[in-house]
PDB file of N, H, CA, C and O in Angstrom:
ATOM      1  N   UNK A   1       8.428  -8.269 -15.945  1.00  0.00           N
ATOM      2  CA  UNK A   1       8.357  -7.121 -15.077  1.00  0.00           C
ATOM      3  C   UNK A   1       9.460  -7.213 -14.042  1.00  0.00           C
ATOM      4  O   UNK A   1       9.677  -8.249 -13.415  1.00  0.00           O
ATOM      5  N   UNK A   2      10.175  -6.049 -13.879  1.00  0.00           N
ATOM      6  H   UNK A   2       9.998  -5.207 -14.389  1.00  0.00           H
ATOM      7  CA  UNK A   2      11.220  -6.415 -12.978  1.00  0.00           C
ATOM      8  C   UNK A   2      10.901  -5.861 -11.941  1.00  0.00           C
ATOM      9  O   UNK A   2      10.337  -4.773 -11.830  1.00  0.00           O
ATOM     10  N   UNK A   3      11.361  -6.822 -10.831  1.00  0.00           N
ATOM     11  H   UNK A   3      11.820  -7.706 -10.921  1.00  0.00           H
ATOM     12  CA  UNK A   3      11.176  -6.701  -9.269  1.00  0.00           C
ATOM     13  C   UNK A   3      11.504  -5.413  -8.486  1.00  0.00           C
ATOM     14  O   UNK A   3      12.636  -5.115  -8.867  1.00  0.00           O
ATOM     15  N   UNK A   4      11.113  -4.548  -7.635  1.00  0.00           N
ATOM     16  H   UNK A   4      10.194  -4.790  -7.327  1.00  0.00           H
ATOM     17  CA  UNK A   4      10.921  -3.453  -6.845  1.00  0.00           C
ATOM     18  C   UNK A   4      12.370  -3.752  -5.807  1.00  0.00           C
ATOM     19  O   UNK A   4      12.198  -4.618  -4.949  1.00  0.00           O
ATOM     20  N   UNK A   5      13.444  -3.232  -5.844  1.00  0.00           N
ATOM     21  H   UNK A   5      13.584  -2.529  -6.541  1.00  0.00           H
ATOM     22  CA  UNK A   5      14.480  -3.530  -5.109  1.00  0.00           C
ATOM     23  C   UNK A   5      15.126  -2.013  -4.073  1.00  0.00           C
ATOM     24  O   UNK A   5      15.611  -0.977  -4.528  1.00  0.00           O
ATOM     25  N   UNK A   6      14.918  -2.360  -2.703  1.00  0.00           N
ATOM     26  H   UNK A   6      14.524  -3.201  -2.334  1.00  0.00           H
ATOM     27  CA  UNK A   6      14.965  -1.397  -1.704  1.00  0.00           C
ATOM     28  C   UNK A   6      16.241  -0.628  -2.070  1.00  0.00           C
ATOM     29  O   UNK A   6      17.011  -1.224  -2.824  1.00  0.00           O
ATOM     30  N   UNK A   7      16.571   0.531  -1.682  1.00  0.00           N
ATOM     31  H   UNK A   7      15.945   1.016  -1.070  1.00  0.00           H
ATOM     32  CA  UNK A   7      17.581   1.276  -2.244  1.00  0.00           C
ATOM     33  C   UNK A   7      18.652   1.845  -1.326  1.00  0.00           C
ATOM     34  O   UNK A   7      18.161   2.920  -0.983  1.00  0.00           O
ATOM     35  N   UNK A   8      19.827   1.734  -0.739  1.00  0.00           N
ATOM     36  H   UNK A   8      20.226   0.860  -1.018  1.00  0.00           H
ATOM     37  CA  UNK A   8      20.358   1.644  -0.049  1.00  0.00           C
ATOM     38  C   UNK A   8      21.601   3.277  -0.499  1.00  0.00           C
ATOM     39  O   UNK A   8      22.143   3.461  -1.589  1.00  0.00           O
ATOM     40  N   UNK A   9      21.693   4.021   0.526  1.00  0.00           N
ATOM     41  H   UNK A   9      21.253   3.871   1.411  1.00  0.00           H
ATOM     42  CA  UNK A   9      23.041   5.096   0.574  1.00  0.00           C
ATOM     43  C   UNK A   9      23.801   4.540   1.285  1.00  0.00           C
ATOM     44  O   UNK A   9      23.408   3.960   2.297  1.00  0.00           O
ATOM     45  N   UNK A  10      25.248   4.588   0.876  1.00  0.00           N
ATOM     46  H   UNK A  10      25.568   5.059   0.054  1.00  0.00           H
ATOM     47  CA  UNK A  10      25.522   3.851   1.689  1.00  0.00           C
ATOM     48  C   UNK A  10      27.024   4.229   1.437  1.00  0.00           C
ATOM     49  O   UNK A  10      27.409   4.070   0.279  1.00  0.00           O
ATOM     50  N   UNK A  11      27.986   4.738   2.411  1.00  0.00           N
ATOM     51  H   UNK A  11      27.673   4.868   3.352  1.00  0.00           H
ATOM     52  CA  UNK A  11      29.740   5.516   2.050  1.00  0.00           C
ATOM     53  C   UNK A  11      30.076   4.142   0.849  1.00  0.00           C
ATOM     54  O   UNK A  11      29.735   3.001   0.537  1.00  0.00           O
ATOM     55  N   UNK A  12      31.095   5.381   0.475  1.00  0.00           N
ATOM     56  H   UNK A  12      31.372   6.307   0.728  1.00  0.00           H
ATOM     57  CA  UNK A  12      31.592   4.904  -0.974  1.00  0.00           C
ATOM     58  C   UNK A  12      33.267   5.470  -0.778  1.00  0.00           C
ATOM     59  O   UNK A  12      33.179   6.363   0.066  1.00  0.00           O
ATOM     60  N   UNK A  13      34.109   5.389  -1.019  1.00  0.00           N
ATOM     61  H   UNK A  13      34.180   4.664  -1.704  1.00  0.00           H
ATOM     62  CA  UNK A  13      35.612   5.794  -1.063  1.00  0.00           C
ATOM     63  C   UNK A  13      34.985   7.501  -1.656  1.00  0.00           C
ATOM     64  O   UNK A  13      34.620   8.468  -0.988  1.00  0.00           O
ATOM     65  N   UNK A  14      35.043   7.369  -2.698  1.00  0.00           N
ATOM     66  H   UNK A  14      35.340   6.583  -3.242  1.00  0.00           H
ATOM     67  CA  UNK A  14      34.787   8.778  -3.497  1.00  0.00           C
ATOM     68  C   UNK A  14      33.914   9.612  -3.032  1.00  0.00           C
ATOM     69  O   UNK A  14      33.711  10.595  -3.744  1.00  0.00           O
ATOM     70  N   UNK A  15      33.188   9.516  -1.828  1.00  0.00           N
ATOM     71  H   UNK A  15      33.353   8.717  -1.249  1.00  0.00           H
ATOM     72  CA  UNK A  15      31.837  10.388  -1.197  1.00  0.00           C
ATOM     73  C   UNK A  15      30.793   8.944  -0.372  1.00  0.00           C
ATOM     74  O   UNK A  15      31.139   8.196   0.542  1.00  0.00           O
ATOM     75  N   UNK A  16      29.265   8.997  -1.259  1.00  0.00           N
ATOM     76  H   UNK A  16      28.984   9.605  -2.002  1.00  0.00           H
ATOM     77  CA  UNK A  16      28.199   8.337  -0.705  1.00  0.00           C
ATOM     78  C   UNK A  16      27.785   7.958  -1.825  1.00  0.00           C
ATOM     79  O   UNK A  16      27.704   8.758  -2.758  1.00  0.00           O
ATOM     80  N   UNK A  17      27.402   6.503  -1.966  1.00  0.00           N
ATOM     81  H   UNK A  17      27.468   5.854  -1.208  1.00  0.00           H
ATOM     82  CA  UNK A  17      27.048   5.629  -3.135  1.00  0.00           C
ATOM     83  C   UNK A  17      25.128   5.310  -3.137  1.00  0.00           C
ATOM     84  O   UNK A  17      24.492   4.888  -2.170  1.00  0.00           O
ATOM     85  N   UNK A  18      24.631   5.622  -4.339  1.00  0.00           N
ATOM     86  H   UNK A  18      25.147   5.965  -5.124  1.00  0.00           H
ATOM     87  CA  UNK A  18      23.101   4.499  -4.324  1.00  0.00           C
ATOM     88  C   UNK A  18      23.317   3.174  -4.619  1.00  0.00           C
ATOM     89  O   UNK A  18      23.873   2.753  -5.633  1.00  0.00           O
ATOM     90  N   UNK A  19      22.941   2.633  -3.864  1.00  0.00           N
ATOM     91  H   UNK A  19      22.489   2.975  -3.040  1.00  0.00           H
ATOM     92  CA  UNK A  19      23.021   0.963  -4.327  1.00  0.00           C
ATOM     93  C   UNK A  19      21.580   0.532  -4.523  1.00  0.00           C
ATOM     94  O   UNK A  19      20.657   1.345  -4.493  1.00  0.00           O
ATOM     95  N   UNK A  20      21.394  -0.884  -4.743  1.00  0.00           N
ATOM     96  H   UNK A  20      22.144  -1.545  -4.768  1.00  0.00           H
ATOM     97  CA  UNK A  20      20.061  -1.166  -4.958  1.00  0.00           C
ATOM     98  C   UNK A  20      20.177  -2.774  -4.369  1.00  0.00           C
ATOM     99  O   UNK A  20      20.714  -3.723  -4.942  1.00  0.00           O
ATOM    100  N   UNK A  21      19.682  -2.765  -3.399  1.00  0.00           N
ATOM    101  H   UNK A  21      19.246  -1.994  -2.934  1.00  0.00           H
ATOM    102  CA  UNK A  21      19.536  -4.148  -2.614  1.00  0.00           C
ATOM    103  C   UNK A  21      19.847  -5.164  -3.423  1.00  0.00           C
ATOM    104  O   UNK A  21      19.426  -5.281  -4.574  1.00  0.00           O
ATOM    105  N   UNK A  22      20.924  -6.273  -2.604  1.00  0.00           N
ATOM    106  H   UNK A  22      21.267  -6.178  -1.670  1.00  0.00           H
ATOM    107  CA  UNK A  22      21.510  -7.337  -3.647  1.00  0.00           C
ATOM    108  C   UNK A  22      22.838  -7.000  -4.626  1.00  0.00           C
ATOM    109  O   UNK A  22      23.655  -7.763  -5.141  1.00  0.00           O
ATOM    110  N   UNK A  23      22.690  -5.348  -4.671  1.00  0.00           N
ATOM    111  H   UNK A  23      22.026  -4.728  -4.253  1.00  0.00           H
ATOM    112  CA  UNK A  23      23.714  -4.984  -6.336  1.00  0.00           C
ATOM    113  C   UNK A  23      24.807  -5.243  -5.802  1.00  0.00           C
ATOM    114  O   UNK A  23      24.817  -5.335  -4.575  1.00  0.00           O
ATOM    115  N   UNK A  24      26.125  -5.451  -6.593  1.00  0.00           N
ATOM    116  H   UNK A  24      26.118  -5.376  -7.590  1.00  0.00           H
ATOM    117  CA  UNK A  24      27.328  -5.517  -6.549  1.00  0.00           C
ATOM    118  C   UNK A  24      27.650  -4.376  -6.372  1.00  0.00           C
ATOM    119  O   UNK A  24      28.178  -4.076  -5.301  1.00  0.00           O
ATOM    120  N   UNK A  25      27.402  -3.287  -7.487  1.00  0.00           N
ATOM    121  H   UNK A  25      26.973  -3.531  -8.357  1.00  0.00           H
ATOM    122  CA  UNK A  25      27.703  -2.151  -8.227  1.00  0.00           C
ATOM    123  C   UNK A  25      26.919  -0.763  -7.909  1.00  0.00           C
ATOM    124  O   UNK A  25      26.018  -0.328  -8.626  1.00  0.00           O
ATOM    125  N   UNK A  26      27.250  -0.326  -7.092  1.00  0.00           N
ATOM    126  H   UNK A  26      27.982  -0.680  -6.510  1.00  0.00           H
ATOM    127  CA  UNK A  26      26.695   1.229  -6.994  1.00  0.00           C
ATOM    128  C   UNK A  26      25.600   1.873  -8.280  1.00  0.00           C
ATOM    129  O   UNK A  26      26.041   2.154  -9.395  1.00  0.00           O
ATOM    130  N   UNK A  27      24.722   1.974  -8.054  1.00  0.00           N
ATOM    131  H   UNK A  27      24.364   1.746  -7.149  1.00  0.00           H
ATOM    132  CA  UNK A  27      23.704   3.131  -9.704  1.00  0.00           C
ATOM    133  C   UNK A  27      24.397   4.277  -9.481  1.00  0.00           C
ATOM    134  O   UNK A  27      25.161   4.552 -10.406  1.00  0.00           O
ATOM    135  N   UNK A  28      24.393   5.167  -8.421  1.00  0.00           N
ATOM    136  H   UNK A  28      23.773   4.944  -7.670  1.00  0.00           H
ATOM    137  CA  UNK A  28      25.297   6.134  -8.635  1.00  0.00           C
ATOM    138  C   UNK A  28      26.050   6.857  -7.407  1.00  0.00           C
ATOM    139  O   UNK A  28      25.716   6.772  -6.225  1.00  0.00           O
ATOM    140  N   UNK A  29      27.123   7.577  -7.924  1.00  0.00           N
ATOM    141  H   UNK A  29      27.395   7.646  -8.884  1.00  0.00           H
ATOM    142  CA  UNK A  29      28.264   8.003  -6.452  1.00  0.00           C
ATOM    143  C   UNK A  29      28.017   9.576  -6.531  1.00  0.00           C
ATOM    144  O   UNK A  29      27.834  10.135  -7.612  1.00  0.00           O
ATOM    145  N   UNK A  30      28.025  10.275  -5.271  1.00  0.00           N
ATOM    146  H   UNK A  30      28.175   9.821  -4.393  1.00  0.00           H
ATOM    147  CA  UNK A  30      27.672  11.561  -5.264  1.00  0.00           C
ATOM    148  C   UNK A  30      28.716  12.241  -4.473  1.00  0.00           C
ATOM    149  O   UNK A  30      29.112  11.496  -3.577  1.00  0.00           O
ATOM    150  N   UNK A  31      29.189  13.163  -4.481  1.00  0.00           N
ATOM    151  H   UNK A  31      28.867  13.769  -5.209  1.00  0.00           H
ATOM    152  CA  UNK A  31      30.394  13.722  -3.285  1.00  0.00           C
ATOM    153  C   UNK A  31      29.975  14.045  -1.831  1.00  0.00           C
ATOM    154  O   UNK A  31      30.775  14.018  -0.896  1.00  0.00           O
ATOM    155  N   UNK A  32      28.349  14.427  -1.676  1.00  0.00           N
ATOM    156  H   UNK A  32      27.699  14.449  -2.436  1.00  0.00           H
ATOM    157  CA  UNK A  32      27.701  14.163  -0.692  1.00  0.00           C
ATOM    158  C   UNK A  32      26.592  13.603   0.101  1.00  0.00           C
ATOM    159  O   UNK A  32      25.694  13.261  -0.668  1.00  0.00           O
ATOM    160  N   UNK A  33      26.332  13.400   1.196  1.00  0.00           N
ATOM    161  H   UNK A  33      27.063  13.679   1.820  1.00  0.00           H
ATOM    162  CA  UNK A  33      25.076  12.054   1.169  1.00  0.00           C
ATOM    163  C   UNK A  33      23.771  12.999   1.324  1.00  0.00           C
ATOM    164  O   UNK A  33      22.976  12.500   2.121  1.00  0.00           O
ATOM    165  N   UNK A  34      23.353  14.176   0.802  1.00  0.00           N
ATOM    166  H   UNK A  34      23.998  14.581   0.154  1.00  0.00           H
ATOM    167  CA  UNK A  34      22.429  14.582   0.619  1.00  0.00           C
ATOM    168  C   UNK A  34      22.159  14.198  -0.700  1.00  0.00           C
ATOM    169  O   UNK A  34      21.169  13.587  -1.103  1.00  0.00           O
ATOM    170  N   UNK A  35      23.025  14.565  -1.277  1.00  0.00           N
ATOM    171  H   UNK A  35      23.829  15.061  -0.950  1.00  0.00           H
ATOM    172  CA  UNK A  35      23.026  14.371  -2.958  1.00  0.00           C
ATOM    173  C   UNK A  35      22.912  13.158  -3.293  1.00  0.00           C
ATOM    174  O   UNK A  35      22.660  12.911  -4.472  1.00  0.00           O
ATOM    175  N   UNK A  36      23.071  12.073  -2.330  1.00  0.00           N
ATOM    176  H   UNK A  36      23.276  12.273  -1.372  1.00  0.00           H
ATOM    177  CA  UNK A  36      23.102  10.778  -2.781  1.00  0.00           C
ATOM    178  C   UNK A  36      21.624  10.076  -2.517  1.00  0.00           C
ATOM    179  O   UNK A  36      20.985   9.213  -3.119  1.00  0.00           O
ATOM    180  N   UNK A  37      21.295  11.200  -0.816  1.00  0.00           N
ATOM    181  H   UNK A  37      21.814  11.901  -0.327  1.00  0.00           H
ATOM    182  CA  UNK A  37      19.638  10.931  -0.768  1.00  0.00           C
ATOM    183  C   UNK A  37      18.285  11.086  -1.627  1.00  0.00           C
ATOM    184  O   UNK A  37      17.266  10.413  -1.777  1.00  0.00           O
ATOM    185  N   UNK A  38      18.918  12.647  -2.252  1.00  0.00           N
ATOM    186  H   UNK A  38      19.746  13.194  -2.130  1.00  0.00           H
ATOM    187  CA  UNK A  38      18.137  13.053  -3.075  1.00  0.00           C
ATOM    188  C   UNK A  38      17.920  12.203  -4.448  1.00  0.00           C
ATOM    189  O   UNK A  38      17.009  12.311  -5.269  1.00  0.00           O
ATOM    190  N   UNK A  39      18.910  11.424  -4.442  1.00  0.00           N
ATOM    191  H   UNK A  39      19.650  11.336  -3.775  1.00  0.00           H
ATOM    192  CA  UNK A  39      18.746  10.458  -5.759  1.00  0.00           C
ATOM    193  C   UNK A  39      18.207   9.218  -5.612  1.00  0.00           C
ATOM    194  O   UNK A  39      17.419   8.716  -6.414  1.00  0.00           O
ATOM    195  N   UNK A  40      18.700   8.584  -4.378  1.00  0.00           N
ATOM    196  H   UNK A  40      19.341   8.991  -3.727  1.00  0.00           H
ATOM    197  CA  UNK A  40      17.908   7.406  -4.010  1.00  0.00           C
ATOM    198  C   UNK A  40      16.702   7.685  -4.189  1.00  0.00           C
ATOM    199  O   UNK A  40      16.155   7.228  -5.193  1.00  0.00           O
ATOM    200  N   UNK A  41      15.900   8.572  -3.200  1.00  0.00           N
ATOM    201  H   UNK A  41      16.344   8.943  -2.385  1.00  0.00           H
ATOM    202  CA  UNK A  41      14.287   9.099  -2.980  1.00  0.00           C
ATOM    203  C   UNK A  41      13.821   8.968  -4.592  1.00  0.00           C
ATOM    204  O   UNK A  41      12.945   8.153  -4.884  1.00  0.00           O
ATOM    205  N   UNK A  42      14.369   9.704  -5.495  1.00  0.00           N
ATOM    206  H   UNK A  42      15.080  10.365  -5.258  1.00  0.00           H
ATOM    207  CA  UNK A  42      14.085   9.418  -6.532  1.00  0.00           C
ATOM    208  C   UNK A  42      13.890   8.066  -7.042  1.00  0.00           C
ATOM    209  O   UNK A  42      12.873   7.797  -7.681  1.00  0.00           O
ATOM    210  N   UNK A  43      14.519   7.460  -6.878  1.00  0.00           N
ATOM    211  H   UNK A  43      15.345   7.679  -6.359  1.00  0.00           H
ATOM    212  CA  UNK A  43      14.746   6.253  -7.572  1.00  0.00           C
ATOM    213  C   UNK A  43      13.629   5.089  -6.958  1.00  0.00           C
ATOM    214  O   UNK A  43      13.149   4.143  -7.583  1.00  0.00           O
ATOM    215  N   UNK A  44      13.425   5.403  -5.799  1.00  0.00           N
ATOM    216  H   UNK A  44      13.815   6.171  -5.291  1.00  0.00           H
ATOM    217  CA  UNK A  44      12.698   4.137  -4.680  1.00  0.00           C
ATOM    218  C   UNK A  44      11.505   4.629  -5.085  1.00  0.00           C
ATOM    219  O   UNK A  44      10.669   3.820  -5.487  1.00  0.00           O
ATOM    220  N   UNK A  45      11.185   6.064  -5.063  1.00  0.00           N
ATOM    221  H   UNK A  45      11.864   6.721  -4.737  1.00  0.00           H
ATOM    222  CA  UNK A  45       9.517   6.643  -5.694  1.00  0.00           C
ATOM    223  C   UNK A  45       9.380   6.022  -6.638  1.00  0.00           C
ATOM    224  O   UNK A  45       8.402   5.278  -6.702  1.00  0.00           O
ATOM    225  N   UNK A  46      10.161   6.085  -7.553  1.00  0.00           N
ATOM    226  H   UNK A  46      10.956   6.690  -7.501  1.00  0.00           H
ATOM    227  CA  UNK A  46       9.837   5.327  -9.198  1.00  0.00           C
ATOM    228  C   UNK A  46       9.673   3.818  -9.044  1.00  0.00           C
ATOM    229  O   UNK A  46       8.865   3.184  -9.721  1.00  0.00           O
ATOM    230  N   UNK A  47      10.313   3.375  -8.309  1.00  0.00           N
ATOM    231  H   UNK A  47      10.970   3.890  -7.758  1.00  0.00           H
ATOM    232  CA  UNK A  47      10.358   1.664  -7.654  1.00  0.00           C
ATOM    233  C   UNK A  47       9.061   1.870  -6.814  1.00  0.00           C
ATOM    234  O   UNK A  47       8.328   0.887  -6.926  1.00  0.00           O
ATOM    235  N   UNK A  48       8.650   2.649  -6.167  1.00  0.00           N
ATOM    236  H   UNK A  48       9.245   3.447  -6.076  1.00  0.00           H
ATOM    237  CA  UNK A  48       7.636   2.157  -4.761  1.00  0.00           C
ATOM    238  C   UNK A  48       8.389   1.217  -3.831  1.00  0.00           C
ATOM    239  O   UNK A  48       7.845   0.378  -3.112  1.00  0.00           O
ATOM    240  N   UNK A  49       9.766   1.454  -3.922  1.00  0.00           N
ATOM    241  H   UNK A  49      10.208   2.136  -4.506  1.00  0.00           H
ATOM    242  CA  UNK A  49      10.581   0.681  -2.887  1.00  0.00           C
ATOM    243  C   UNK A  49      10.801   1.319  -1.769  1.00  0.00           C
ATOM    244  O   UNK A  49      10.149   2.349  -1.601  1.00  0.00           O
ATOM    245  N   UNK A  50      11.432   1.042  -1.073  1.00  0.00           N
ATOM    246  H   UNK A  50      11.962   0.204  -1.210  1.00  0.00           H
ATOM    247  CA  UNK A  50      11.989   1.584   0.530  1.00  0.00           C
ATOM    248  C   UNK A  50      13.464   2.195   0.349  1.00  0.00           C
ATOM    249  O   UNK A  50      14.209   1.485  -0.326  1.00  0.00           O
ATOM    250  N   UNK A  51      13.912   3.178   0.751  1.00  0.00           N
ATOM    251  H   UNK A  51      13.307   3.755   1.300  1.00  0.00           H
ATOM    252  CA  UNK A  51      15.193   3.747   1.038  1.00  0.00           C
ATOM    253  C   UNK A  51      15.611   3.947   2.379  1.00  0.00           C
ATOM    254  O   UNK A  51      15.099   4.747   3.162  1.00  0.00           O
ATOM    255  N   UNK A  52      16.857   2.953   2.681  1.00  0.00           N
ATOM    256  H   UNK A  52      17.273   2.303   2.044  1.00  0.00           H
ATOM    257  CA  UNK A  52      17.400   2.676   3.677  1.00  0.00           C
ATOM    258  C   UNK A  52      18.624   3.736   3.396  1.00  0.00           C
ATOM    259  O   UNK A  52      19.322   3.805   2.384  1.00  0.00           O
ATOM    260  N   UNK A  53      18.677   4.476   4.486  1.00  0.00           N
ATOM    261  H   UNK A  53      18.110   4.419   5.307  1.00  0.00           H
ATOM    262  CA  UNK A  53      20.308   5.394   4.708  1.00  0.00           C
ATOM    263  C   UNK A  53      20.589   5.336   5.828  1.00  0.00           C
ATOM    264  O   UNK A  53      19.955   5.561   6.858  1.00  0.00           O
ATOM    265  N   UNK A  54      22.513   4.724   5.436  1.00  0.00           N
ATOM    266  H   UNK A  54      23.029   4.541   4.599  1.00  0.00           H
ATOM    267  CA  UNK A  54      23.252   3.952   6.254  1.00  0.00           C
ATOM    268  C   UNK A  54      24.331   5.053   6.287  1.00  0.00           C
ATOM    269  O   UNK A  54      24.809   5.602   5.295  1.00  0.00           O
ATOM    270  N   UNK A  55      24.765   5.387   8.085  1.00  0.00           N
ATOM    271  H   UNK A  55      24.377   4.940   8.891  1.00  0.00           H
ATOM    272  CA  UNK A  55      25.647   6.473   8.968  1.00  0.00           C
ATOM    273  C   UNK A  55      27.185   6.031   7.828  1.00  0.00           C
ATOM    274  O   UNK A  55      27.316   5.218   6.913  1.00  0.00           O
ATOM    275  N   UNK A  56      28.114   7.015   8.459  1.00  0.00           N
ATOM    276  H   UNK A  56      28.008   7.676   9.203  1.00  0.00           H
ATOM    277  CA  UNK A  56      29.289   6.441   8.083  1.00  0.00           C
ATOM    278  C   UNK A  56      29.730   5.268   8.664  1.00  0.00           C
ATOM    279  O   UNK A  56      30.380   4.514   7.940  1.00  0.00           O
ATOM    280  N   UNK A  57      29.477   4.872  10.067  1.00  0.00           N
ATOM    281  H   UNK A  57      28.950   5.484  10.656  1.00  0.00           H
ATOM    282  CA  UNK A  57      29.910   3.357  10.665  1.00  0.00           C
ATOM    283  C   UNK A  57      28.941   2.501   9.576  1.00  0.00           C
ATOM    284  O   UNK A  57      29.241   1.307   9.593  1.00  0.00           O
ATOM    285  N   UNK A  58      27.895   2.812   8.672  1.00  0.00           N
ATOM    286  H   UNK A  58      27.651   3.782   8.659  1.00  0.00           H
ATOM    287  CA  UNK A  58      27.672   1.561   8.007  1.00  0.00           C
ATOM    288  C   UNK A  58      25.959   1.019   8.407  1.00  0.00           C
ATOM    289  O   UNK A  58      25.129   0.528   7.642  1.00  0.00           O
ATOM    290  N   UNK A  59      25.834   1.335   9.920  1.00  0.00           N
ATOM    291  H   UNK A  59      26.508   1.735  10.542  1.00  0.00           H
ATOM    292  CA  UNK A  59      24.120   1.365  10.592  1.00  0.00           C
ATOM    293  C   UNK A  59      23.762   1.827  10.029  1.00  0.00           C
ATOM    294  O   UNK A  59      24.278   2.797   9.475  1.00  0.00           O
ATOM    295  N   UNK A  60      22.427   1.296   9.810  1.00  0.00           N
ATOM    296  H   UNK A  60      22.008   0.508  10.260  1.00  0.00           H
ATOM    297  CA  UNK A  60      21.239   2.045   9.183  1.00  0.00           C
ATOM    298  C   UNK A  60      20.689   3.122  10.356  1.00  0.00           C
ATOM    299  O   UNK A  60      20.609   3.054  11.583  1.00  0.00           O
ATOM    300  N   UNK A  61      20.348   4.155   9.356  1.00  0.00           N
ATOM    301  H   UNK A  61      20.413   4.211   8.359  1.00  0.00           H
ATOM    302  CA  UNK A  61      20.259   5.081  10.447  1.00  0.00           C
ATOM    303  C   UNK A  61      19.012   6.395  10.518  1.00  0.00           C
ATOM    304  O   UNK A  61      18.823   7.435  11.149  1.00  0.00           O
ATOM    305  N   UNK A  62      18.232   5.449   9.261  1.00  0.00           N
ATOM    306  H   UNK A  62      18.386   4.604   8.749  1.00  0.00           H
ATOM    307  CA  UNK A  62      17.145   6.068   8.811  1.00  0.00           C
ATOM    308  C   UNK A  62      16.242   5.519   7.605  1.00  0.00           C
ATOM    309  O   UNK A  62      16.855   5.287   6.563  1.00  0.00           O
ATOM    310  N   UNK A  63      14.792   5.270   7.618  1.00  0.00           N
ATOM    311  H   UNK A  63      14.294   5.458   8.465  1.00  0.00           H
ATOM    312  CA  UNK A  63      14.579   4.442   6.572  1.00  0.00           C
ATOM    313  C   UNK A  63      13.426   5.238   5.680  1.00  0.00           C
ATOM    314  O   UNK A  63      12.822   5.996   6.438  1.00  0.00           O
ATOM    315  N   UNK A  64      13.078   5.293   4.746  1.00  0.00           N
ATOM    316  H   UNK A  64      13.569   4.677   4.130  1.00  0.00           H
ATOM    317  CA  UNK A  64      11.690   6.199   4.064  1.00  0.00           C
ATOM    318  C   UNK A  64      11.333   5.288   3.037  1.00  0.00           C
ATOM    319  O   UNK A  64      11.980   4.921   2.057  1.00  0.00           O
ATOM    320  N   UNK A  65       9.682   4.846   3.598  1.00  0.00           N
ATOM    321  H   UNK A  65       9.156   5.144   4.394  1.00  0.00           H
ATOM    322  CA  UNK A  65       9.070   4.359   2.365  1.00  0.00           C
ATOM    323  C   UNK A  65       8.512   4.742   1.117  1.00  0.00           C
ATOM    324  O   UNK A  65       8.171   5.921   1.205  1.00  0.00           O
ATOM    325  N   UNK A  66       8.303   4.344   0.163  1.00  0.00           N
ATOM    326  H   UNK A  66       8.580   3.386   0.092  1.00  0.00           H
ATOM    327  CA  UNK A  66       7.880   5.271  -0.700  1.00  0.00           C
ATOM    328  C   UNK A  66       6.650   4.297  -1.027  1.00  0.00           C
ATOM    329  O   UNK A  66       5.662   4.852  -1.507  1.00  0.00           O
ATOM    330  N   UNK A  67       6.574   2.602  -0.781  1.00  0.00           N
ATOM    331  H   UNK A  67       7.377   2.151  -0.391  1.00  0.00           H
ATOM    332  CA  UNK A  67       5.613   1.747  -1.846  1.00  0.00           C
ATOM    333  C   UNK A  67       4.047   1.605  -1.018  1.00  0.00           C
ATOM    334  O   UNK A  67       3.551   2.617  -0.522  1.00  0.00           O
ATOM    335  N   UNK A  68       3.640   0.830  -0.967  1.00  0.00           N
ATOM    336  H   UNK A  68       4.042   0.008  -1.370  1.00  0.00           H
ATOM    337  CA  UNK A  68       2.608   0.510  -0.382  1.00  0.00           C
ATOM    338  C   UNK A  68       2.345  -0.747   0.991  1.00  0.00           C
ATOM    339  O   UNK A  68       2.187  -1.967   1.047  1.00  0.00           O
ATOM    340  N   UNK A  69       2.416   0.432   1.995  1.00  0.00           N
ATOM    341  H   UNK A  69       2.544   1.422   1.950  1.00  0.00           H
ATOM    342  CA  UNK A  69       2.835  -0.568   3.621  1.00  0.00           C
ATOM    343  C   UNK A  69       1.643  -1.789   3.667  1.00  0.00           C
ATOM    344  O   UNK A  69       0.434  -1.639   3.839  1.00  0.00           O
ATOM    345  N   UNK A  70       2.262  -2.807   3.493  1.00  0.00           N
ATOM    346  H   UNK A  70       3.244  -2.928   3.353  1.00  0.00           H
ATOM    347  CA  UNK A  70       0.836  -3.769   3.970  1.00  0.00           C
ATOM    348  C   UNK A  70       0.120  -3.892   5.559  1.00  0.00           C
ATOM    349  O   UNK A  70      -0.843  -4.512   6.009  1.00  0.00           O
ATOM    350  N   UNK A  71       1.094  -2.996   6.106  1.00  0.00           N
ATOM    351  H   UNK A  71       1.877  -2.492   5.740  1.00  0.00           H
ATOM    352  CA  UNK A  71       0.996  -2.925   7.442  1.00  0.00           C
ATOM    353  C   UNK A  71       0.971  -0.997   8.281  1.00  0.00           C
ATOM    354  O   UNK A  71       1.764  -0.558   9.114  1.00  0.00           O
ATOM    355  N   UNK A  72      -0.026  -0.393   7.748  1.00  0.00           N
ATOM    356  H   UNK A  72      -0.670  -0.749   7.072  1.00  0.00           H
ATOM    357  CA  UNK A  72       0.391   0.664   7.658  1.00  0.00           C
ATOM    358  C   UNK A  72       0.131   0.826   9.506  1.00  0.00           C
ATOM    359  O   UNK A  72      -0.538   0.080  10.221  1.00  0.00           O
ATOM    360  N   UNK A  73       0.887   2.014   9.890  1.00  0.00           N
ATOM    361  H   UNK A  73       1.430   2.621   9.309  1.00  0.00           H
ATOM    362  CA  UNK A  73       0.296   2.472  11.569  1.00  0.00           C
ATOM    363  C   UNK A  73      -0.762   3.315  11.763  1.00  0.00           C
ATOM    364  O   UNK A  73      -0.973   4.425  11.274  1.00  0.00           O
ATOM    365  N   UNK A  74      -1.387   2.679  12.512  1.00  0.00           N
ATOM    366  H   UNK A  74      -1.215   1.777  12.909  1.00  0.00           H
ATOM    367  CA  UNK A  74      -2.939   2.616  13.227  1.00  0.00           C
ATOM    368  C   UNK A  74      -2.919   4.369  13.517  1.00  0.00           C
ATOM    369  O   UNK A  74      -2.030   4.335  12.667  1.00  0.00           O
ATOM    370  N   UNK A  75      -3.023   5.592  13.831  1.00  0.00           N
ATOM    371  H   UNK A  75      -3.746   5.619  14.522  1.00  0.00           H
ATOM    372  CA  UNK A  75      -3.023   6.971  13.895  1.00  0.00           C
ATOM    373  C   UNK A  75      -4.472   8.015  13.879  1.00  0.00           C
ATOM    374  O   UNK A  75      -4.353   9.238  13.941  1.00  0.00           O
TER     375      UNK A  75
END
């Protein structure tokens, strides 16, 4: 079974890249970082992973879970 790996947007030369925590290699490059969100979200739902999206300086600058918080907030 392969491991649940957080999913990262993150600038790319060519636009905004999905990466996948740890990867070398981009899953995929989009010309804009909506388009690149909209694919991550996808991808982390199917994982139950976390999607981290990182500004153009590179900060993270926004995070959305998708898996199961072991720590969810009290509300």
């Amino acid at each position: 079974m392969s491991r649940k790996r957080n999913q990262h947007v993150v600038p790319h030369p060519s636009g905004w890249a999905v990466k996948a925590e740890c990867a070398e290699r981009a899953s995929s490059v989009h010309r804009t970082q909506q388009e690149a969100i909209s694919r991550g979200r996808e991808i982390s739902r199917n994982q139950s992973a976390e999607l981290l999206i990182h500004g153009r300086d590179g900060r993270i600058r926004e995070r959305d879970s998708h898996g199961r918080d072991p720590f969810p907030p009290k509300g």
